[in-house]
C-alpha positions in Angstrom: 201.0 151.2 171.9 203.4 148.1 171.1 207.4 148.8 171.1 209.7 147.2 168.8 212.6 145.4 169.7 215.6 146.5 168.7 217.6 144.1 166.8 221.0 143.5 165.9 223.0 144.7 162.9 224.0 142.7 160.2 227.9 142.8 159.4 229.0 143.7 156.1 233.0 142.6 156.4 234.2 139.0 157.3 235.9 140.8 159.8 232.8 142.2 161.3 231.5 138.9 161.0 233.7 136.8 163.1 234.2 139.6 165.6 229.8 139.0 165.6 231.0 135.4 165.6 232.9 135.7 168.9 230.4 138.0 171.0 227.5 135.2 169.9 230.1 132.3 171.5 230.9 134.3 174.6 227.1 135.2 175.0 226.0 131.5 174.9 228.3 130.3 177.5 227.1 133.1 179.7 223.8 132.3 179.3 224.1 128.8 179.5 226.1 128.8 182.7 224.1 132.0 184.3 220.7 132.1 183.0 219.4 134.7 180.6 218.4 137.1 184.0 222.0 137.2 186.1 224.3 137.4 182.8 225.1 141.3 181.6 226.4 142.8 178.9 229.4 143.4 180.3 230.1 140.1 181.2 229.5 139.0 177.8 232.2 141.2 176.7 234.7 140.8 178.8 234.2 136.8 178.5 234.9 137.4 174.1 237.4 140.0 175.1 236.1 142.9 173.5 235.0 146.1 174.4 231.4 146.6 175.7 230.9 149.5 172.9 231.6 146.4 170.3 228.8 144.3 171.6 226.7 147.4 171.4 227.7 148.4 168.3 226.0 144.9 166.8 223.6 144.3 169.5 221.8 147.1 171.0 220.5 144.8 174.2 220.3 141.3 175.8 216.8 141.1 174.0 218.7 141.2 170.5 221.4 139.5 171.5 219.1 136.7 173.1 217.3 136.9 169.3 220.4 136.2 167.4 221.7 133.4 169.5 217.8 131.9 169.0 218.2 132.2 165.9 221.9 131.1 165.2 220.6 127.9 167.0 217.4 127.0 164.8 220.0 127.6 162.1 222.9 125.1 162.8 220.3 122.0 164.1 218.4 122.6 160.4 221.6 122.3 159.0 223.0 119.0 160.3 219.9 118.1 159.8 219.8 119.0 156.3 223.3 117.1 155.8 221.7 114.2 157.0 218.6 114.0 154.7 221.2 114.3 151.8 222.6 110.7 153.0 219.3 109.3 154.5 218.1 106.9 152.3 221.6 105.5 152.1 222.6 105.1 155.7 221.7 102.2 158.0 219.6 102.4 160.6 222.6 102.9 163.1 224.0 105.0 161.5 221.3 107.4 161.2 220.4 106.9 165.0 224.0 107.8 165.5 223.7 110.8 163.5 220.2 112.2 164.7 221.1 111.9 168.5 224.6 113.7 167.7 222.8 116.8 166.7 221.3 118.3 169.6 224.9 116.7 171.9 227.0 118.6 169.1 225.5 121.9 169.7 225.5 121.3 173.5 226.3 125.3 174.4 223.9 126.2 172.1 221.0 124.4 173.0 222.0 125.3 177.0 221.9 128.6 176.0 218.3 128.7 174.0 216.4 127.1 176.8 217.9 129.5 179.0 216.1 131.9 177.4 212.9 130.6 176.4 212.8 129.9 180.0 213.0 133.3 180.8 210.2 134.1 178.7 206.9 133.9 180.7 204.7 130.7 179.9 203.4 130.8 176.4 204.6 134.4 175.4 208.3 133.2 174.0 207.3 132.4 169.6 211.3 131.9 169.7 210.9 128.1 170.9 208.1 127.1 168.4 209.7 128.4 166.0 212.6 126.5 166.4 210.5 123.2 167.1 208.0 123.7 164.2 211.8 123.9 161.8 213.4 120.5 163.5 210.3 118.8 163.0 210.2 119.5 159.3 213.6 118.5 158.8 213.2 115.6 160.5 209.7 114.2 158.7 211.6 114.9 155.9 214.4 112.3 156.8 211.9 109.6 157.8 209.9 110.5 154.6 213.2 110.2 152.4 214.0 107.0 153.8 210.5 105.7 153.7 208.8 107.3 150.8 205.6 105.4 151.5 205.1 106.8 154.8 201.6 108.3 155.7 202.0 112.3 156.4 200.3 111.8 159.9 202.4 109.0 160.8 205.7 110.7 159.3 204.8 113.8 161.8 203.6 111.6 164.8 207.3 109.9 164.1 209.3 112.8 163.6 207.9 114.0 167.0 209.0 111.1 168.5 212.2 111.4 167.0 212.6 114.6 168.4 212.1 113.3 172.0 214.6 110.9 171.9 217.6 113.4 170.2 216.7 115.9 173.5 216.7 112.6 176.2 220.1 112.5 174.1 221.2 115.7 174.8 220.0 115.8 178.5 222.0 111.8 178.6 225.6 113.5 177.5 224.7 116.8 180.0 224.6 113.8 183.0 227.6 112.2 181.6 230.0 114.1 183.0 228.9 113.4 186.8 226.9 110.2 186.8 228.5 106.7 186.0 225.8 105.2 183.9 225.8 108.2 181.4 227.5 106.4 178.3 225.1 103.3 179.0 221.7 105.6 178.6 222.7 106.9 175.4 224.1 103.8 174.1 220.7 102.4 174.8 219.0 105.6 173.5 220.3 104.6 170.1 219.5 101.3 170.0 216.1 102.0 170.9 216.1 104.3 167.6 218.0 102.4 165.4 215.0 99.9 166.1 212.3 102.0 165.6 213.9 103.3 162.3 214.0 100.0 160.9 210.7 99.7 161.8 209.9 102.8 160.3 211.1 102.0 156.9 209.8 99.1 156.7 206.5 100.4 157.4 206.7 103.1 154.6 208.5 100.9 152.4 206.7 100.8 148.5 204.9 98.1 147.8 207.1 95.1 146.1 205.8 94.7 142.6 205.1 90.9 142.4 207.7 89.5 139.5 206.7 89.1 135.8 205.5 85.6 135.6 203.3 86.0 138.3 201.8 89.7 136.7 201.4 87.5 133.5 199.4 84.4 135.6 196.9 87.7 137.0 196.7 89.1 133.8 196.0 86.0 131.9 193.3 85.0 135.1 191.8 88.1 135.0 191.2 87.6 130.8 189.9 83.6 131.4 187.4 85.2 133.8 186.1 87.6 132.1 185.8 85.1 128.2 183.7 83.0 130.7 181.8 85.7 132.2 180.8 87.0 128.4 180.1 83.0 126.8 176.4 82.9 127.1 174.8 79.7 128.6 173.9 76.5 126.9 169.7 75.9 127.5 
């Protein structure tokens, strides 16, 4: 017989909600720094300074604690995400690079946290992590498909994939940052690498130019010469 997992309780009260707010910051820096195994619910707790029968009162274990924080996550990447779309077909091609690799950097404790405990999943038995994936990569075909509206569906998902790879070599570039010299140099490259294969990108799905007037008019009037010859019958 399957068990359910409990989950955690919504908060009614902007007060409840930024007390929920709080235990959901202190519980990603524990998990990010400790792993989803060592860290405790004490722990998590003590680090937003509240008292452990708060954290249980809105999360009734690690599992629905781990749940929200998954969850919180997917939420805040589709987001920016979403803010970016809005300006996407107006932005350069640097600036969008600059704004796709910010996301994952941005939410830094966030993402720590998440892989910390899809890791602790075994192999393949974690939906949490597709999940997430499968709602990036929308967003993200729907930036390239925004800013190239021309844009074949399999190559706007084969792109937004690739996308996708470069925002996390982002993320993992700012994580090295701190302790290795050459960290601002990888992700300045990383964006220029981007920025180029944006602009390649759009002009790939770019619409067709529609040829000027009086060069619509010569076709036309080509097209209407050929066919008056095609119908005048032949002399004998």
């Amino acid at each position: 017989m399957s068990t359910v997992r409990p989950s955690a309780r919504t908060p009614q009260r902007e007060r409840g909600r930024r007390r929920v707010a709080a235990l959901l910051d202190a519980a990603a820096a524990v998990f990010a720094e400790k792993g989803y195994a060592a860290a405790t619910m004490t722990e998590i707790a003590a680090r937003a300074q509240a008292p452990i029968g708060s954290l249980y009162q809105f999360f009734p274990g690690k599992e629905a604690l781990g749940d929200a924080l998954i969850r919180r996550y997917t939420e805040l990447a589709v987001d920016a995400l979403a803010a970016i779309e809005a300006r996407a077909d107006a932005a350069t091609p640097d600036a969008l690079a600059a704004a796709l690799l910010g996301v994952f950097v941005a939410l830094r404790r966030e993402r720590a946290a998440a892989i910390a405990l899809v890791d602790a999943a075994p192999r393949g038995a974690d939906p949490r992590g597709e999940a997430f994936r499968h709602a990036v990569l929308a967003r993200i075909e729907a930036i390239l498909t925004r800013r190239a509206p021309a844009l074949a569906r399999e190559r706007a998902a084969a792109a937004a994939a690739a996308v996708l790879q470069q925002m996390k070599s982002a993320a993992a570039a700012a994580e090295r940052r701190r302790g290795v010299a050459d960290g601002d140099g990888v992700h300045a490259e990383l964006r220029r690498m981007l920025e180029l294969y944006l602009a390649a990108i759009a002009a790939d799905g770019a619409p067709a130019a529609r040829p000027p007037r009086a060069a619509r008019e010569r076709v036309a009037a080509s097209r209407a010469g050929s066919g008056a010859r095609a119908a005048r019958p032949r002399r004998r």
